[in-house]
C-alpha positions as a Markdown table, in Angstrom:
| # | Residue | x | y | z |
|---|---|---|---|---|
| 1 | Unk | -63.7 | 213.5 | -76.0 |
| 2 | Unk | -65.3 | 211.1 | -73.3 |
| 3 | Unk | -64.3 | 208.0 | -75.3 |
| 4 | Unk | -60.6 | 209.4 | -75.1 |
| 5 | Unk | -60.9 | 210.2 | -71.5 |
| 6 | Unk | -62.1 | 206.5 | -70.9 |
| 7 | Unk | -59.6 | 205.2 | -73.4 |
| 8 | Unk | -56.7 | 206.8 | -71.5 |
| 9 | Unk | -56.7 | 204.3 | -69.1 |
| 10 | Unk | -56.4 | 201.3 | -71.7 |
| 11 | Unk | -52.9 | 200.2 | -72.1 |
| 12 | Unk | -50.5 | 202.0 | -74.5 |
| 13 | Unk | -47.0 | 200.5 | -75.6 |
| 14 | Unk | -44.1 | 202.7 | -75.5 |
| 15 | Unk | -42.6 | 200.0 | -77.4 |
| 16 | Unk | -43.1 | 197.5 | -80.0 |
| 17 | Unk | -43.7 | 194.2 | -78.1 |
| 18 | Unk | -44.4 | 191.5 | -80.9 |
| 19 | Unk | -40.7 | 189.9 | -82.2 |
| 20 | Unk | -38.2 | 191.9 | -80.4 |
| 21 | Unk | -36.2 | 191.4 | -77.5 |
| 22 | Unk | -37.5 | 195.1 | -76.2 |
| 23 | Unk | -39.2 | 195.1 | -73.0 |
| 24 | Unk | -42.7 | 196.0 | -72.9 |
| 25 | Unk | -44.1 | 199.3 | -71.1 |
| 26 | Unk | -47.1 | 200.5 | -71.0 |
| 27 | Unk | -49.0 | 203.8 | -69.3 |
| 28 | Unk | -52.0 | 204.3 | -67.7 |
| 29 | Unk | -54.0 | 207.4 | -66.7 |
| 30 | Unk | -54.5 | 207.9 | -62.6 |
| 31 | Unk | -57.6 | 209.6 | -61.7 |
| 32 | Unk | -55.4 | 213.4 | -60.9 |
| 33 | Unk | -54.9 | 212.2 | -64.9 |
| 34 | Unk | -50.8 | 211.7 | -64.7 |
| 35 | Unk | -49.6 | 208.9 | -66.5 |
| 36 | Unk | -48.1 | 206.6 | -64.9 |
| 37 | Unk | -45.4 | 203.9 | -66.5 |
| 38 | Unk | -45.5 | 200.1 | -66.0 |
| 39 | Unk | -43.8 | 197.0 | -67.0 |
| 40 | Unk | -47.1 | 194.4 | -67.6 |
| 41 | Unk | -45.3 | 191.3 | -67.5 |
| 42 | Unk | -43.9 | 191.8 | -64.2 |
| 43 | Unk | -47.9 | 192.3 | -63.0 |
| 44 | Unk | -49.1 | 189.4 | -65.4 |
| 45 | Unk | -47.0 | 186.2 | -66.0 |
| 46 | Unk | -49.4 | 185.6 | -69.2 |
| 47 | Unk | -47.9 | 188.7 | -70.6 |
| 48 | Unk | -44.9 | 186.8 | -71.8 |
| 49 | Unk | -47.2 | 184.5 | -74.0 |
| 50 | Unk | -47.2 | 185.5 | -77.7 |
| 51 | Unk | -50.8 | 185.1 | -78.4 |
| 52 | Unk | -51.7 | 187.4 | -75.8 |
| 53 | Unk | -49.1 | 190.0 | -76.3 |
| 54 | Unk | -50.2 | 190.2 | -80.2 |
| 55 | Unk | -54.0 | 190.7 | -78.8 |
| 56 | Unk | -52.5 | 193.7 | -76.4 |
| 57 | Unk | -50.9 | 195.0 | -79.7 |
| 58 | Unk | -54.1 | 194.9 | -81.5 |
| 59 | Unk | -55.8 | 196.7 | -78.6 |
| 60 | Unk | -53.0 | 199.2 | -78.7 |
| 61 | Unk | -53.7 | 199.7 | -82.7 |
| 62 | Unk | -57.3 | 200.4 | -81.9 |
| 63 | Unk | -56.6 | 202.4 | -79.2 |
| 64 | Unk | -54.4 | 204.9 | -81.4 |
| 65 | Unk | -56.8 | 204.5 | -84.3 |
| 66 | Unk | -59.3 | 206.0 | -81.9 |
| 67 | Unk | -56.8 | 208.7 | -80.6 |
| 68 | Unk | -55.8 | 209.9 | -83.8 |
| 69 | Unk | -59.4 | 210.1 | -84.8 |
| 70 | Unk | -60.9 | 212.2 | -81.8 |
| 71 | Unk | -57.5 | 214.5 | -82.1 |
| 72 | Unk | -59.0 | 215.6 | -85.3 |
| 73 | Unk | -59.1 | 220.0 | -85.4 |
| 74 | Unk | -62.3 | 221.5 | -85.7 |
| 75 | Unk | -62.6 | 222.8 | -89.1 |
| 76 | Unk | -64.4 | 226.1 | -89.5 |
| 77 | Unk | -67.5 | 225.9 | -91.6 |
| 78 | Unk | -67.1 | 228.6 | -94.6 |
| 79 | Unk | -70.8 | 229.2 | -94.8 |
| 80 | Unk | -69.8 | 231.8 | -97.7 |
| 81 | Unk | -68.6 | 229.2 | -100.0 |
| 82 | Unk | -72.2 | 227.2 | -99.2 |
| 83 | Unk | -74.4 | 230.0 | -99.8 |
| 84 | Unk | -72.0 | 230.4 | -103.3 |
| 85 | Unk | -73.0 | 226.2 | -103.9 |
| 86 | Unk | -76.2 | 225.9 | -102.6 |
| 87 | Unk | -78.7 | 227.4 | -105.1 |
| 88 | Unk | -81.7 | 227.3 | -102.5 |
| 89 | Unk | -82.4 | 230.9 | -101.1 |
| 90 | Unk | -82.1 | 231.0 | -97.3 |
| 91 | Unk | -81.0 | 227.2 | -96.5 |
| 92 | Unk | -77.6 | 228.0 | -95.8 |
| 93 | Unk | -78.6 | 231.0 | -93.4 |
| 94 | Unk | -81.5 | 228.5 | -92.0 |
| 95 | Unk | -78.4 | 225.7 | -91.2 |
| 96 | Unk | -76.2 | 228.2 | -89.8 |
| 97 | Unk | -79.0 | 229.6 | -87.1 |
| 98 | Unk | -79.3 | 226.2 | -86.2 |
| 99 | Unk | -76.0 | 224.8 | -86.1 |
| 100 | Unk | -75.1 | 228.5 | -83.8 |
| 101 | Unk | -78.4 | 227.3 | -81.8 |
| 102 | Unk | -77.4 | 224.0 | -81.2 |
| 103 | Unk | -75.8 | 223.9 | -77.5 |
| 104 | Unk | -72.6 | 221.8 | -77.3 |
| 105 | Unk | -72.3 | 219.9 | -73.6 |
| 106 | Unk | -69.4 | 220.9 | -71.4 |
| 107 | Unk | -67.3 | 217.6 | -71.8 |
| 108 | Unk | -65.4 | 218.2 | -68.3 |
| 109 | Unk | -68.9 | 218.0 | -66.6 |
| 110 | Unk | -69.7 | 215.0 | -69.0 |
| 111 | Unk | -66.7 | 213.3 | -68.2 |
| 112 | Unk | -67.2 | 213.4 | -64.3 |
| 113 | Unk | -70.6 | 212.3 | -64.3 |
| 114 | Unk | -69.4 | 209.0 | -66.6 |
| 115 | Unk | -66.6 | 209.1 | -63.6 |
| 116 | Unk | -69.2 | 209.8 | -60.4 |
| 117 | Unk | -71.2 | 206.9 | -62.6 |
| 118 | Unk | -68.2 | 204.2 | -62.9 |
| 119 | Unk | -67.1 | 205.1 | -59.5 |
| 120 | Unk | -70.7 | 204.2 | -57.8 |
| 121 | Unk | -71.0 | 200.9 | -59.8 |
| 122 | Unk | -67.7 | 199.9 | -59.3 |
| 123 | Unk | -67.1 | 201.1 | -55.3 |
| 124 | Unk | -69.5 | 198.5 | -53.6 |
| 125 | Unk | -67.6 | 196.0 | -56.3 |
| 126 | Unk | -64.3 | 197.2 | -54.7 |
| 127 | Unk | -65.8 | 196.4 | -50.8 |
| 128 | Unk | -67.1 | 193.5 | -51.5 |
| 129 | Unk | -63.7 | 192.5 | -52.7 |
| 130 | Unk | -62.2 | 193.7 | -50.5 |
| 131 | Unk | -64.4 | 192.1 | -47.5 |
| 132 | Unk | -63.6 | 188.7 | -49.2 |
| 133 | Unk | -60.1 | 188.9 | -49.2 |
| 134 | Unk | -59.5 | 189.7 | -46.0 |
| 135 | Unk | -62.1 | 186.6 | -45.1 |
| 136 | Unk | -60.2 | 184.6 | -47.7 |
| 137 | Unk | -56.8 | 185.6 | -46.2 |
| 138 | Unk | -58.4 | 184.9 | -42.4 |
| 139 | Unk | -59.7 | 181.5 | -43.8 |
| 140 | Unk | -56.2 | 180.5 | -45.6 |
| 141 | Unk | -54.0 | 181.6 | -42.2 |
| 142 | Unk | -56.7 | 179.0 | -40.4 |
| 143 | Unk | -56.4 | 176.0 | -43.3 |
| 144 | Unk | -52.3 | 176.5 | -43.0 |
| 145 | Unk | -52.6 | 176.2 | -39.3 |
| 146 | Unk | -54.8 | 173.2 | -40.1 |
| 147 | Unk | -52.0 | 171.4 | -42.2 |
| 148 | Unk | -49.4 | 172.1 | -40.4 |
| 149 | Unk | -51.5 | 170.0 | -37.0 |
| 150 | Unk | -52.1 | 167.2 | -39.8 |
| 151 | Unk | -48.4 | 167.4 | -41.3 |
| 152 | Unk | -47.5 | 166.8 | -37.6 |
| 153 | Unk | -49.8 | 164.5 | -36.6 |
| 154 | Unk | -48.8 | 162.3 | -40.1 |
| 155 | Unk | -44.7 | 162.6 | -39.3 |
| 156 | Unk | -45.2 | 161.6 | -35.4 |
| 157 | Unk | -48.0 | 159.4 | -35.6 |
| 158 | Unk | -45.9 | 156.0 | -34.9 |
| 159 | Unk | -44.1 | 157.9 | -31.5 |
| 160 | Unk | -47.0 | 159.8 | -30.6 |
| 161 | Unk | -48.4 | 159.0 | -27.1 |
| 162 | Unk | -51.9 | 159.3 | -25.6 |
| 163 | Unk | -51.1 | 161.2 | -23.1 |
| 164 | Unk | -49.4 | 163.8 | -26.3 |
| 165 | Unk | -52.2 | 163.6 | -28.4 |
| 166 | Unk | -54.9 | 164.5 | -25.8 |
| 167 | Unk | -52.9 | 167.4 | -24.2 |
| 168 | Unk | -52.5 | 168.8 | -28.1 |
| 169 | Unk | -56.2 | 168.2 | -28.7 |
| 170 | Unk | -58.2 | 169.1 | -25.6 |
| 171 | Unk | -61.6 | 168.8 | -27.3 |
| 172 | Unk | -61.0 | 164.8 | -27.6 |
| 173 | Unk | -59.8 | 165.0 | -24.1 |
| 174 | Unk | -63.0 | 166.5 | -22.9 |
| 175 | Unk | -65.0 | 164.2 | -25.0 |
| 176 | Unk | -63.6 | 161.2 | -23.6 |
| 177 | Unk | -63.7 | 162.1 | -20.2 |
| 178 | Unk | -67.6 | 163.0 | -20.8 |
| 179 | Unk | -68.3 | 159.1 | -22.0 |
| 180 | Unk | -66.1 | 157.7 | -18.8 |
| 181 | Unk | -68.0 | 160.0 | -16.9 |
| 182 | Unk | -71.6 | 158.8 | -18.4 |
| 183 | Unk | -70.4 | 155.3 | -18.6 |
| 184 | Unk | -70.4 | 155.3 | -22.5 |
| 185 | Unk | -68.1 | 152.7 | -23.5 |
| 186 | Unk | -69.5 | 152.1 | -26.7 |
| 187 | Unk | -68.5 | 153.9 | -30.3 |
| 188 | Unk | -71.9 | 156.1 | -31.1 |
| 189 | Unk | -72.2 | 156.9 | -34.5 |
| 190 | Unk | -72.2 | 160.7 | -33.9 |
């Protein structure tokens, strides 16, 4: 039961994806467990390749290999037809106080503590990611800015003037008034 819960989540084709012209679809379990319908190759450009489709279908076989094996019924134990096999006195009644002693784990409980478990290793994960792309997106939005200055600076460099340059770049400006001012008229090598 907790490798199905887990298991729902994995991809599962509505239909066949290898050699047809069908489109792919797949489902996926939220966390309120509804299932939810997708196209992969509109999330995944490398969906389209072949060799990675047939390793989705292969998934997709395990995966209902694995369903079909855990939706197996529960077959009553006819502890009458063992004691009628089983020659040794008491052994079947010996089993069958065990096997009614043995507690079973409530699998809902089970499968929120492998949740509450996944959840709490993967939520600082999820942060962190989270706190990078916003840096990442911060850092790109500065490096465009960045490129457009050079891409302007690299179209107008032949009719760009002094005067231009230092008004678009006022740290230069500063710089260079700071040597005239201290009488540097030499190029330093900072």
């Amino acid at each position: 039961m907790i490798v199905s819960s887990v298991l729902r989540g994995v991809l599962r084709s509505r239909a066949p994806i290898l050699h047809t012209a069908r489109r792919s679809y797949a489902a996926a379990t939220t966390k309120e467990n509804e299932i939810q319908s997708f196209d992969p190759s509109q999330w995944f450009p490398q969906f389209s390749d072949t060799a990675v489709r047939s390793e989705l279908s292969k998934i997709r076989d395990i995966e209902s290999e694995l369903m079909q094996a855990l939706d197996v019924k529960e077959v009553p134990i006819d502890w009458e037809q063992w004691n009628i096999q089983i020659k040794y006195p008491g052994l079947v009644d010996e089993l069958k106080s065990l096997y009614e002693a043995t507690p079973v784990p409530d699998i809902a409980e089970t499968k929120k503590a492998i949740d509450d478990e996944i959840e709490a290793v993967f939520q600082p994960i999820i942060e962190e990611f989270s706190k990078m792309a916003k840096e990442a997106e911060a850092e790109t939005a500065e490096l465009e800015k960045r490129c457009e200055e050079i891409t302007y600076l690299r179209d107008n460099i032949a009719n760009l003037t002094v005067d231009e340059f230092l008004d678009k770049y006022p740290a230069v400006k500063k710089s260079i008034e700071d040597d005239i001012a201290n009488n540097r008229w030499f190029v330093r090598d900072s």
